[in-house]
Backbone as CSV, one residue per row, in Angstrom:
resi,resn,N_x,N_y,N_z,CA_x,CA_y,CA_z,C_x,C_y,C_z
1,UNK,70.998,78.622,-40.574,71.379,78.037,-41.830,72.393,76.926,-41.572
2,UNK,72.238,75.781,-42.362,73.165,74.969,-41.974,74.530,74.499,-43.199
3,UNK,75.314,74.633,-42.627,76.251,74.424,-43.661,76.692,73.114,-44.231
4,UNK,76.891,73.155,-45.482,76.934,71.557,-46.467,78.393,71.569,-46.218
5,UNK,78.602,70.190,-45.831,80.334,69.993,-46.083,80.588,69.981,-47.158
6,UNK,81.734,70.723,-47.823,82.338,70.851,-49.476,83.256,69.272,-49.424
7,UNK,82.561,68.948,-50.280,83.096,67.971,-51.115,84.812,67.799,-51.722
8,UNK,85.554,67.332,-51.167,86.913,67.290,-51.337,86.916,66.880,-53.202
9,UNK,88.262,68.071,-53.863,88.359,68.192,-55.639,89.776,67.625,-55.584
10,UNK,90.446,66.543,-56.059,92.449,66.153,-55.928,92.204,66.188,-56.784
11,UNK,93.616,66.512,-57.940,94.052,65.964,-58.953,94.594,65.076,-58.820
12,UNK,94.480,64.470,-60.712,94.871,63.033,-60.117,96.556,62.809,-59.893
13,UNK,97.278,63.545,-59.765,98.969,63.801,-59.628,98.548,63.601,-57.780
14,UNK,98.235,64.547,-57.567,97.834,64.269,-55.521,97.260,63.288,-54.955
15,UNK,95.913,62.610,-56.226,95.519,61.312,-55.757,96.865,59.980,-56.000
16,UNK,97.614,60.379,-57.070,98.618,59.668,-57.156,99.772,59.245,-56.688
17,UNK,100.306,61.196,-55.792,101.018,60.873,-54.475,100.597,60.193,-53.759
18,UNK,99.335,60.187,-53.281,98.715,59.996,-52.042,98.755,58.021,-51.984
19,UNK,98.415,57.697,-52.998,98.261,56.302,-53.098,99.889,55.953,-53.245
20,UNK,101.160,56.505,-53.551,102.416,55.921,-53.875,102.690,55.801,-52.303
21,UNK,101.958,57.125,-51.475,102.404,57.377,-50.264,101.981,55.803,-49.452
22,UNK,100.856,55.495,-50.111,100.171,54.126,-49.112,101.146,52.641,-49.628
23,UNK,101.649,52.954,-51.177,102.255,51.753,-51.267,103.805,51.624,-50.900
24,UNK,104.382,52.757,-50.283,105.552,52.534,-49.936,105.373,52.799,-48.156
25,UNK,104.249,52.331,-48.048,104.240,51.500,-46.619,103.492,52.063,-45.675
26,UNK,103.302,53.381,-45.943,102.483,54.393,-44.765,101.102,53.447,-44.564
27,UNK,100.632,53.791,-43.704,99.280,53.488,-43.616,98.229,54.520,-44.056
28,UNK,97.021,53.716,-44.277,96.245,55.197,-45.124,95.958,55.870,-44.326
29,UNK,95.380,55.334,-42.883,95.287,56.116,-42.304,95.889,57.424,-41.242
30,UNK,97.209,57.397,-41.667,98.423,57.933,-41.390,98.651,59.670,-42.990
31,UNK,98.509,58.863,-44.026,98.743,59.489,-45.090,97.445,60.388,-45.136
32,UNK,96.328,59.970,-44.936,94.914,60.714,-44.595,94.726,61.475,-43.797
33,UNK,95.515,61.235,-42.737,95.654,62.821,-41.702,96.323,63.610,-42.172
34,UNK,97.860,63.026,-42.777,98.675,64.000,-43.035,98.478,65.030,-44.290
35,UNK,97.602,63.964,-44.555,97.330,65.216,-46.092,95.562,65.548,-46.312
36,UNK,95.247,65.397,-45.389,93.933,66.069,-45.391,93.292,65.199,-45.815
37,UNK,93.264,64.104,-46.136,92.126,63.319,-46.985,91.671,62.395,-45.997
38,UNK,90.296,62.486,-46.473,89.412,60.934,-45.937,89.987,59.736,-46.042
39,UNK,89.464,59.071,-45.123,90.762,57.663,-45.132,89.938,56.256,-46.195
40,UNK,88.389,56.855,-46.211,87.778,56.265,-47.159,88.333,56.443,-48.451
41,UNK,88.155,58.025,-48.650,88.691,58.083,-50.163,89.682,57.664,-50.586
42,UNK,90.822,57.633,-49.752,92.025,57.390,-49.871,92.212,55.144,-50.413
43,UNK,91.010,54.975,-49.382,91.222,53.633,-49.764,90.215,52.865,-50.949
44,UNK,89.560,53.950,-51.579,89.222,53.689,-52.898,90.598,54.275,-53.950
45,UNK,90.778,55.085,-53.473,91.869,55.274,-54.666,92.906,54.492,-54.592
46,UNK,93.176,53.877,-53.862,94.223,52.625,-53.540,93.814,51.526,-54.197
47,UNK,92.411,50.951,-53.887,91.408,50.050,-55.109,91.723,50.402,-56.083
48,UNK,90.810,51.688,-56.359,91.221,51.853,-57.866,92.170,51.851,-59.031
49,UNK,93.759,52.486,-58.071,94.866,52.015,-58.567,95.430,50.660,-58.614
50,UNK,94.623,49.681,-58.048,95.275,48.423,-58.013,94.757,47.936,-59.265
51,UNK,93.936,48.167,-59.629,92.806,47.832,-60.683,93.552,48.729,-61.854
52,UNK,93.754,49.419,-62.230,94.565,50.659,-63.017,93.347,51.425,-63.535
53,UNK,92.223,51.752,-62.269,91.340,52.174,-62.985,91.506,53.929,-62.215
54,UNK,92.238,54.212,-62.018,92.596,55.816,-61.363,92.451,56.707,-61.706
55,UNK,91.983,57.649,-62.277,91.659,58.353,-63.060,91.370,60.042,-62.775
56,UNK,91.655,61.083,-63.006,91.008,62.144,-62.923,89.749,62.714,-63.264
57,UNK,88.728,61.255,-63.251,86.998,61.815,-63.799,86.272,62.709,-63.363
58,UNK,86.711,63.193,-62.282,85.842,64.662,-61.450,85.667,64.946,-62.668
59,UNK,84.179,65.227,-62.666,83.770,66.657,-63.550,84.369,67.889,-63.994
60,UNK,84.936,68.603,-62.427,85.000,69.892,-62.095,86.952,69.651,-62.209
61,UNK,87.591,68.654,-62.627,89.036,68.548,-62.674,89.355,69.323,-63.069
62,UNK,89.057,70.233,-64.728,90.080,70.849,-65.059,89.566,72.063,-64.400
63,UNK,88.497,72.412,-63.645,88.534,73.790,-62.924,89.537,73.762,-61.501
64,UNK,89.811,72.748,-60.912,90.556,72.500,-59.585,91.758,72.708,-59.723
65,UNK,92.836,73.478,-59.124,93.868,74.486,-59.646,94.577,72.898,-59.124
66,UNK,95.848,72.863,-59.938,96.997,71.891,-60.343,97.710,71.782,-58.615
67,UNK,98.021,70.519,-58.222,98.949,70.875,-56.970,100.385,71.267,-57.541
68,UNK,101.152,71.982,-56.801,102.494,72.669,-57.321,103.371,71.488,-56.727
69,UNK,104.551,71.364,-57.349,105.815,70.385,-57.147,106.028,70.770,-55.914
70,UNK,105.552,72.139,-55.417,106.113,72.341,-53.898,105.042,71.667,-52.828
71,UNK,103.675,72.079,-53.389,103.080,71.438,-52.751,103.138,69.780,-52.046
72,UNK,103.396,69.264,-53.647,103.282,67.797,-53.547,104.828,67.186,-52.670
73,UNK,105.668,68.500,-52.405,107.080,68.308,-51.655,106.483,68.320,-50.367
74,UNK,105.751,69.304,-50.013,105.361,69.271,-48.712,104.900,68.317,-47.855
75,UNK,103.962,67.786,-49.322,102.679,66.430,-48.757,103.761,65.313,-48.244
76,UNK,104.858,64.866,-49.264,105.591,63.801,-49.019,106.063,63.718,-47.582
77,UNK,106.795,65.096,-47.493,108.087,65.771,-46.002,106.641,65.541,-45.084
78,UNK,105.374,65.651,-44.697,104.480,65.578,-43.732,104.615,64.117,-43.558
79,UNK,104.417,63.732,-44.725,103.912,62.342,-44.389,105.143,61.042,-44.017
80,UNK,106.257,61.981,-44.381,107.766,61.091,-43.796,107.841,61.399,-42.598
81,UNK,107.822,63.133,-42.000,107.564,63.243,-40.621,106.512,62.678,-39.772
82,UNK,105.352,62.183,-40.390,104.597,61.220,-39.502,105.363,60.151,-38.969
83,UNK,105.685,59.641,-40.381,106.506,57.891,-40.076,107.127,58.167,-39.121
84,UNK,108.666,59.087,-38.997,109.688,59.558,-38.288,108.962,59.713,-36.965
85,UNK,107.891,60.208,-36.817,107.676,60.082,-35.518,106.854,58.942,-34.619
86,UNK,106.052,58.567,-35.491,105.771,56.848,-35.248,106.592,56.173,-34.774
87,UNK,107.940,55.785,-35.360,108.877,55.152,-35.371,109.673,55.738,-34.285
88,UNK,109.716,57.253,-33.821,110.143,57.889,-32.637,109.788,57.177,-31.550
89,UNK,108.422,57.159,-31.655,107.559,56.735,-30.477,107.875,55.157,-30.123
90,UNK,107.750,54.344,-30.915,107.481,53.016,-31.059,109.381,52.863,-30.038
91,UNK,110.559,53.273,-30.356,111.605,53.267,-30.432,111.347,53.932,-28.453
92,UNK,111.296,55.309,-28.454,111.459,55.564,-26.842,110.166,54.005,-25.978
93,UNK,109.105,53.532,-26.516,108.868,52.947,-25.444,109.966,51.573,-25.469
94,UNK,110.350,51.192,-26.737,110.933,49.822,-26.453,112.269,49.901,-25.512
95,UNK,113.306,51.102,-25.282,113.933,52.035,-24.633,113.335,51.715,-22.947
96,UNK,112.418,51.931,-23.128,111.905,52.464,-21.691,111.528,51.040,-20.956
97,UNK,110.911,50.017,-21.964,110.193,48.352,-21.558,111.724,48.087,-21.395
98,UNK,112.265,48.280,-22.175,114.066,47.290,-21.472,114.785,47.685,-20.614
99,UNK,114.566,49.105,-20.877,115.566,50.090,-19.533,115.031,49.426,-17.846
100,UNK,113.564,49.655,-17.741,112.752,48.405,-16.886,113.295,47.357,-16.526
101,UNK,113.534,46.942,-17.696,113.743,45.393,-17.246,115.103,45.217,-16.884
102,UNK,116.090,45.791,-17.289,117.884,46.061,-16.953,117.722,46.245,-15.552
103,UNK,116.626,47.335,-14.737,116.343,47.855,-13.748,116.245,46.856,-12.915
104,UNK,115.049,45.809,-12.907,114.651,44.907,-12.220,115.588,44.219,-11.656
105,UNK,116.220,43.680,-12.754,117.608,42.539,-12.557,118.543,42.785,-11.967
106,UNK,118.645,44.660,-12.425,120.039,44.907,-11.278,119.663,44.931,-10.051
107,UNK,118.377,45.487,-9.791,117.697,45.020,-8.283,117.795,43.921,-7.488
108,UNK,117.442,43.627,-8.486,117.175,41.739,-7.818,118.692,40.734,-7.875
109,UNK,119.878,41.644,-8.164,120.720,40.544,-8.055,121.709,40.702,-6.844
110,UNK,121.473,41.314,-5.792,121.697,41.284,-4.569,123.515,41.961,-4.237
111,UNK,123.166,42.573,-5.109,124.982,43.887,-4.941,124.365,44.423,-4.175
C-alpha cells in the first residue's frame, strides 16, 4: 500500500507568523525548516500577503485546531535560534579568515 502525503492545514494566525517571520528578514527558506513548512507554500503566502490577499480559505479551517500563543512562541524562539546561529557561523569563520591572515603576517615579518 502506498502512502499519500497529508496535505499540510495552518491557520491563518501561523500562516501570518510565518510570513511576518519572512518580512523581518529571515529567509523563507530558513523559516520553512524551522517551522515545518514548504518553502513553496511559504512563498505563496508571502505573495499573497503582499497582495493583501491572505486569507484562511482552507475548506477544512475551522476543523484545524487553533495554534496556541505558546505554540506560535515556540515557532518565533526556533526561528530566532536559526538566525542566532547563522550569524554564529557566518561570525566564527570571519574569526578564523582574519585570525589566518594576522597569522601569515606575523610569519612573514621576520621576528
Amino acid at each position: 500500500m502506498v502512502d499519500k502525503q497529508m496535505r499540510g492545514k495552518y491557520t491563518l494566525e501561523y500562516k501570518l507568523e510565518a510570513v511576518r517571520q519572512v518580512k523581518a528578514g529571515q529567509s523563507v527558506t530558513v523559516v520553512g525548516k524551522v517551522l515545518g513548512i514548504p518553502s513553496s507554500s511559504l512563498s505563496k503566502w508571502v505573495r499573497l500577503d503582499a497582495r493583501g490577499e491572505l486569507t484562511g480559505a482552507n475548506k477544512l479551517e475551522g476543523k484545524v485546531a487553533a495554534v496556541t500563543p505558546e505554540q506560535m512562541e515556540i515557532a518565533r524562539l526556533r526561528a530566532e535560534n536559526a538566525r542566532l546561529k547563522m550569524e554564529r557561523d557566518i561570525a566564527k569563520k570571519a574569526a578564523a579568515y582574519f585570525a589566518q591572515d594576522v597569522l601569515q603576517s606575523t610569519l612573514g615579518s621576520g621576528k
